[in-house]
PyMOL CGO cylinders between C-alpha atoms (Angstrom):
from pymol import cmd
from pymol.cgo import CYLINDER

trace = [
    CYLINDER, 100.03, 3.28, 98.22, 99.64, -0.27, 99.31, 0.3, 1, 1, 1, 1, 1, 1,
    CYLINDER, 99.64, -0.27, 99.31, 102.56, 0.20, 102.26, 0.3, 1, 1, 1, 1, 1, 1,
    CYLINDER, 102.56, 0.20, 102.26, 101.32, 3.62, 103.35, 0.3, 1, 1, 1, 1, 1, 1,
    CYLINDER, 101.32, 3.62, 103.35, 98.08, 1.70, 104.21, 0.3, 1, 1, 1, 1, 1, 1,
    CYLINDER, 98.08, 1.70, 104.21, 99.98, -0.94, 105.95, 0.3, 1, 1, 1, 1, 1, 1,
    CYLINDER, 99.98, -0.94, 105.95, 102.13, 1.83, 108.00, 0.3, 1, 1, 1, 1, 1, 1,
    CYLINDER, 102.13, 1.83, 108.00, 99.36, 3.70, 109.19, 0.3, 1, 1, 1, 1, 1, 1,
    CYLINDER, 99.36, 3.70, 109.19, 97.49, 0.81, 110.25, 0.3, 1, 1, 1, 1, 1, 1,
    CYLINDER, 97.49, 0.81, 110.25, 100.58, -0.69, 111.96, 0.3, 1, 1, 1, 1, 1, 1,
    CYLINDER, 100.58, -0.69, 111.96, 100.76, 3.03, 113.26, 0.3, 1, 1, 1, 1, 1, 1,
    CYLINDER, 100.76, 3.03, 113.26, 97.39, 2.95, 114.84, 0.3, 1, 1, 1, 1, 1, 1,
    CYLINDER, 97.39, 2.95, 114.84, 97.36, -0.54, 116.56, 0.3, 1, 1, 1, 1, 1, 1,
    CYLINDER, 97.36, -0.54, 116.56, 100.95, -0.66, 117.37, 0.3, 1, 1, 1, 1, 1, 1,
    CYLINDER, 100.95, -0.66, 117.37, 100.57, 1.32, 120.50, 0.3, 1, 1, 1, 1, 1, 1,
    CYLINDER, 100.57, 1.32, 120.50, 97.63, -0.89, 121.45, 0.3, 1, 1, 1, 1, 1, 1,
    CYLINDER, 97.63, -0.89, 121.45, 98.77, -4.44, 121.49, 0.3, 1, 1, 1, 1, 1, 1,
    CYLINDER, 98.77, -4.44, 121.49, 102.24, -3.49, 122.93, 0.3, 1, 1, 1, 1, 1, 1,
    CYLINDER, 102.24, -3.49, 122.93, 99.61, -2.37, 126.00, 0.3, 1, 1, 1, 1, 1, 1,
    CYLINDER, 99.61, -2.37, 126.00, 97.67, -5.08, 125.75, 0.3, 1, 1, 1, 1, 1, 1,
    CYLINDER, 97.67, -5.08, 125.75, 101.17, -7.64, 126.47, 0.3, 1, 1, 1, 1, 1, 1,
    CYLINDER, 101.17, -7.64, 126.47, 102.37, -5.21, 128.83, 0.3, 1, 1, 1, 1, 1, 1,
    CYLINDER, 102.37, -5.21, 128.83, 98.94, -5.96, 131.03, 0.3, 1, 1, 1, 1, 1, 1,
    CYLINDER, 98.94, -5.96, 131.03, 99.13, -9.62, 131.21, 0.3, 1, 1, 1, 1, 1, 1,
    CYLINDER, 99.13, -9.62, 131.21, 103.14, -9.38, 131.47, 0.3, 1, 1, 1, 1, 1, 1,
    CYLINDER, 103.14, -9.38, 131.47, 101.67, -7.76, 134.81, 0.3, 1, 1, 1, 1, 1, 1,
    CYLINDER, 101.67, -7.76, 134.81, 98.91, -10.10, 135.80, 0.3, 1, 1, 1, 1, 1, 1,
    CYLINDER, 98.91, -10.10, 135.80, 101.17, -12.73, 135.62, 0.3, 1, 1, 1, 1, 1, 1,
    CYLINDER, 101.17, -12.73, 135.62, 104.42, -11.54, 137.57, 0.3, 1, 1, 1, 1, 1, 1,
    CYLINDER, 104.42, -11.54, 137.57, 102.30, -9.76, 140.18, 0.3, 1, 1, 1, 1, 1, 1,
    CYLINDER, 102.30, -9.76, 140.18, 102.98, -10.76, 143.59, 0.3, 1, 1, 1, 1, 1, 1,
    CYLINDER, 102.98, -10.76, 143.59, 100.12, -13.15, 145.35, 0.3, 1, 1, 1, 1, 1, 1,
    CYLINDER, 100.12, -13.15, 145.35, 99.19, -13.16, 148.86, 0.3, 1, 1, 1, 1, 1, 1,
    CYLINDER, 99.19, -13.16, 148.86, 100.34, -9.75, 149.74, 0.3, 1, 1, 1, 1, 1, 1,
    CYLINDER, 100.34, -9.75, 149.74, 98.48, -8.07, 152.31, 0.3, 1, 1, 1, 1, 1, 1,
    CYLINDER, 98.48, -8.07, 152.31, 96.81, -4.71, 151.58, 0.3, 1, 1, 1, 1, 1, 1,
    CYLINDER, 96.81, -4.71, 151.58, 98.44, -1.76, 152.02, 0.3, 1, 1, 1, 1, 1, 1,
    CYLINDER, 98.44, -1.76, 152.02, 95.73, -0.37, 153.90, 0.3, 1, 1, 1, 1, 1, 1,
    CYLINDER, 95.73, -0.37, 153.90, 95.95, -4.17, 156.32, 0.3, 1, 1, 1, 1, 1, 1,
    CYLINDER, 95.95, -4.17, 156.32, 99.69, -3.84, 155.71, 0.3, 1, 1, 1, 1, 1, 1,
    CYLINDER, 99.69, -3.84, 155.71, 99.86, -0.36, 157.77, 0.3, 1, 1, 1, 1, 1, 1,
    CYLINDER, 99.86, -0.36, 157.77, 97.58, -1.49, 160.48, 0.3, 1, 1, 1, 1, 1, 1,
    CYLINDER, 97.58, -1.49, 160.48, 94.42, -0.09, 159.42, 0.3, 1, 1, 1, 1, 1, 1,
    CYLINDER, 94.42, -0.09, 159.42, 91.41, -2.51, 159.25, 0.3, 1, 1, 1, 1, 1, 1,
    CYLINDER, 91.41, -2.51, 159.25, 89.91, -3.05, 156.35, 0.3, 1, 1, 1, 1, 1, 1,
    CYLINDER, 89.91, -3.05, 156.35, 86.49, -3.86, 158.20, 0.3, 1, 1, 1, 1, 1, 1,
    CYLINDER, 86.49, -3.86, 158.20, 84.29, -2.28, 160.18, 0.3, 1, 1, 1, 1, 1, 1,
    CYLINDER, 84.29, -2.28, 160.18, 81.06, -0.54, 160.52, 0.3, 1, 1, 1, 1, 1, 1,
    CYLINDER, 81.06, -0.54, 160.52, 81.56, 3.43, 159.26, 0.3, 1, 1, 1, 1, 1, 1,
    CYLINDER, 81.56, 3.43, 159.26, 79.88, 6.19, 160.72, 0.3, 1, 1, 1, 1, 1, 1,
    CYLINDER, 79.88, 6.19, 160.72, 80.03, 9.91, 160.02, 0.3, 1, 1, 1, 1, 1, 1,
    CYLINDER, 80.03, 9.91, 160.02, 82.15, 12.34, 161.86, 0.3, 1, 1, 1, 1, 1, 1,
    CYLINDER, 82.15, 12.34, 161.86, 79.42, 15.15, 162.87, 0.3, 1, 1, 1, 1, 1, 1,
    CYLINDER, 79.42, 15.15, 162.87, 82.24, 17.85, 162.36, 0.3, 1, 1, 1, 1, 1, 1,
    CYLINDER, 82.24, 17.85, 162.36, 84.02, 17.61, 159.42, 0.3, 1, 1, 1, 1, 1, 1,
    CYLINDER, 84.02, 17.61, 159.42, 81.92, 14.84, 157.47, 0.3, 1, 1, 1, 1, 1, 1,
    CYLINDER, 81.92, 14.84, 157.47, 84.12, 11.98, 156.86, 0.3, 1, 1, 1, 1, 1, 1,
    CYLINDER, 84.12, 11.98, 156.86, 83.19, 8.61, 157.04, 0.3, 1, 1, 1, 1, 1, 1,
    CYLINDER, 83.19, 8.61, 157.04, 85.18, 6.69, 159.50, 0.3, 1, 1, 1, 1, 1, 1,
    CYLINDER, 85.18, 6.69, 159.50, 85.67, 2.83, 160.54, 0.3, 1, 1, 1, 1, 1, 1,
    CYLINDER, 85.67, 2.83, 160.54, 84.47, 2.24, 163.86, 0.3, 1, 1, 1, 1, 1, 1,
    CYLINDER, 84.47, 2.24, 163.86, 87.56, 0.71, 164.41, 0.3, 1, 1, 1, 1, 1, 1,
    CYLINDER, 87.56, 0.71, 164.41, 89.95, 3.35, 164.68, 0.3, 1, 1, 1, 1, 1, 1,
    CYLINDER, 89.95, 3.35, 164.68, 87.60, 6.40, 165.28, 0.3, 1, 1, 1, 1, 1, 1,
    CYLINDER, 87.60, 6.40, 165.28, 88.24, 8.44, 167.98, 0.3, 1, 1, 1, 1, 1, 1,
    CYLINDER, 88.24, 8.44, 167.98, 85.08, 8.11, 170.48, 0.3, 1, 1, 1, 1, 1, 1,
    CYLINDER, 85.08, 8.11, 170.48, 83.49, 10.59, 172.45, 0.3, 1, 1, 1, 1, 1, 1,
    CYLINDER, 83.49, 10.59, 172.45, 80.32, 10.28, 174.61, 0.3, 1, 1, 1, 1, 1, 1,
    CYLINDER, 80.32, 10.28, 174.61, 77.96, 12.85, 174.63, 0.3, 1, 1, 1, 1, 1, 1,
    CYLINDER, 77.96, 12.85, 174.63, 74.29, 12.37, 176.44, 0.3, 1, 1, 1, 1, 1, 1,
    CYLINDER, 74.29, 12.37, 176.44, 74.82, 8.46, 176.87, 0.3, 1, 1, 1, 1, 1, 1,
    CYLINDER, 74.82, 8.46, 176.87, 75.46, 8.55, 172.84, 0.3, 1, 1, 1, 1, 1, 1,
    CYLINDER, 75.46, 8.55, 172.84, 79.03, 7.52, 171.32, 0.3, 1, 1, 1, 1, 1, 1,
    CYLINDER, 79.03, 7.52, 171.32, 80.20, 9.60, 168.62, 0.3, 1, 1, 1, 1, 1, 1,
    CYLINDER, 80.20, 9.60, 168.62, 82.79, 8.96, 166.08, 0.3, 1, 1, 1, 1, 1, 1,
    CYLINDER, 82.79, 8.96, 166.08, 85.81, 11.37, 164.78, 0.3, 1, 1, 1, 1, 1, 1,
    CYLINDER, 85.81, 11.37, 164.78, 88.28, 10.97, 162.30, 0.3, 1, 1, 1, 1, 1, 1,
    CYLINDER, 88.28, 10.97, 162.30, 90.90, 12.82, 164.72, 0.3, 1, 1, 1, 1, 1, 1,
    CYLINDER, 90.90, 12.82, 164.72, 91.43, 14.43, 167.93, 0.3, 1, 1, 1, 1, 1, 1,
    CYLINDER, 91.43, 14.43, 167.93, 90.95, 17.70, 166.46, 0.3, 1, 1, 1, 1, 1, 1,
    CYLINDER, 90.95, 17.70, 166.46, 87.14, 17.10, 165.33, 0.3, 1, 1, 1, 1, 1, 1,
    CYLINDER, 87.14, 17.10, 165.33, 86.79, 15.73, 168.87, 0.3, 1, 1, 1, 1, 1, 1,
    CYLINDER, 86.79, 15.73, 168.87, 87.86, 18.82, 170.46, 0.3, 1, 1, 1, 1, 1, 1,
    CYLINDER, 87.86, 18.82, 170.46, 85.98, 20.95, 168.06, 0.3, 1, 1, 1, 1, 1, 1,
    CYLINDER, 85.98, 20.95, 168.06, 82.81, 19.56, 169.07, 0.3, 1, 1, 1, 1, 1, 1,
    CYLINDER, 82.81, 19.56, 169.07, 80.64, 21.73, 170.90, 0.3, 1, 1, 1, 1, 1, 1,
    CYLINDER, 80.64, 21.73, 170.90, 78.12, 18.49, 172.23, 0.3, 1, 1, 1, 1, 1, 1,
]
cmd.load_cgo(trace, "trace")
């Protein structure tokens, strides 16, 4: 009875420590200094965001696309929410 106890408990945290190693295996052989992939592919990582009045996404300032409407610049996530502006 005694090693059916000890099987299911090696069962039940089994699974969990062989996780546990496997996450700090990966902390520690992780690269360091590696850019972003978001700063990797050009895109900024700062940046004021505004709302595109179309669609709704948020946008960086950045790399919006801008329109001026009545002295006021708007911000778009692409040329197609420009265009579909009626301002």
């Amino acid at each position: 009875m005694r090693i059916v106890l000890y099987l299911l408990a090696l069962i039940l945290v089994l699974p969990t420590l062989v996780r546990l190693v496997l996450t700090v295996l990966r902390a520690l052989l992780a690269p360091t200094g590696k850019p972003a992939r978001a700063e990797a592919e050009g895109i900024p990582l700062r940046g004021e965001l505004k709302r595109d009045p179309v669609c709704g996404t948020f946008v960086s300032t950045a790399v919006s696309v801008k329109k001026s409407v009545r002295g006021e610049v708007l911000h778009f996530c692409s040329a197609e929410c420009r265009d579909k502006h009626d301002g």
